[in-house]
N, C-alpha and C positions, 0 to 999 in steps of 0.2 A: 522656465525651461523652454528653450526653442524646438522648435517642429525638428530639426535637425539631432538637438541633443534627445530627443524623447524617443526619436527614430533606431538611433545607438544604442539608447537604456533600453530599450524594450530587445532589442539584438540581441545585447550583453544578456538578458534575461532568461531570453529565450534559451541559448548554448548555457548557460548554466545551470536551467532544469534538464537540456541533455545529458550535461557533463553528469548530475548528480544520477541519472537514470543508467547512463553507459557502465557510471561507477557502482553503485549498487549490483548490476547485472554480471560484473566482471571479479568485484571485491564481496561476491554478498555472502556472509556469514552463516545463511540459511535461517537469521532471527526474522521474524515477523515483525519485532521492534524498528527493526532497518528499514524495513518496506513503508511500515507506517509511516516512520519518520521523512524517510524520502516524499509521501504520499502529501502529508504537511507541508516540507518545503515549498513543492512545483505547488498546492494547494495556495499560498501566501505570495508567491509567484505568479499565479493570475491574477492575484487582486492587485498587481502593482502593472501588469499587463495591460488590467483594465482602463488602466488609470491614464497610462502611456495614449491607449490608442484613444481617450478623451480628447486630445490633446492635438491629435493626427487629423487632418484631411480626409475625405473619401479616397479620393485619389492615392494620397503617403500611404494609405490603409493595404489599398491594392496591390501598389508597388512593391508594401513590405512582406503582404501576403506571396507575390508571384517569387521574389528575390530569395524567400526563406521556405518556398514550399518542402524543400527535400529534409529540412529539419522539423518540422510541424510533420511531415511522411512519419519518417521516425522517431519522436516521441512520440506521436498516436501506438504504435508497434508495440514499444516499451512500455508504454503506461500500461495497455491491455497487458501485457503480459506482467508486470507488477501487479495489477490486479488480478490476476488467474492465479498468482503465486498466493496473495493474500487471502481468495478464496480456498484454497488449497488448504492452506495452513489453519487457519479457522475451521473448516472442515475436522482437519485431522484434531485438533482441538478440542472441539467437541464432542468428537467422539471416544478421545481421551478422559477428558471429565465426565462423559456417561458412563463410562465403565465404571470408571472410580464410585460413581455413585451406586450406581450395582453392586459392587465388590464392599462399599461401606455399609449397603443398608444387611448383605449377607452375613458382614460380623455383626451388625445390629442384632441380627433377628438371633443369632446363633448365642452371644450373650445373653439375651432377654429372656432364652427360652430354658425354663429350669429343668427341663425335661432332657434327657441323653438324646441325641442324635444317633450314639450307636449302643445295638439289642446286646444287652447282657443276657449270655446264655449259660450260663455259670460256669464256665472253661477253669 
């Protein structure tokens, strides 16, 4: 692959972890599944990043750095806020499943217990 074509691939890379962050933020369904998975892509997207700028110059490195700053601006933006969202939702998650565990160990205890929960007063 030439310095020129690695130059491009890594472009193409780049806008296409925005496109997938723009599209999440505009199409998102409100699953946590989505965020993840967007989260994986651009994830699998740096390592082929990584790979590009082996490949590069100090200089191409720069160059590509200065040409593409406004898009590197904005997916720093969107990723934090992907992850504010993923923390969000884990959050509320958790807090979900501790209730449920509250609420299951009360039918626990409430089955278990041979005894009346309520005073028979001979009515």
């Amino acid at each position: 692959m030439t310095h020129s074509t690695a130059f491009r691939s890594k472009e193409n890379e780049l806008l296409t972890m925005l496109k997938r962050l723009n599209d999440w933020q505009s199409d998102s369904d409100g699953a946590i599944d989505t965020a993840y998975a967007v989260l994986e892509m651009n994830q699998e997207s740096l390592a082929a990043l990584s790979e590009w700028d082996a490949q590069l110059s100090f200089e191409e490195l720069r160059s590509f750095g200065e040409k593409n700053k406004n898009i590197f601006e904005a997916m720093i933006v969107k990723q934090k806020e992907l992850i504010q969202f993923i923390k969000r939702e884990s959050s509320k998650l958790s807090t979900q499943l501790s209730q449920m565990n509250h609420k299951s160990k009360a039918v626990k205890l409430y089955k278990n217990n041979d005894k009346s929960l309520f005073i028979d007063r001979d009515m």
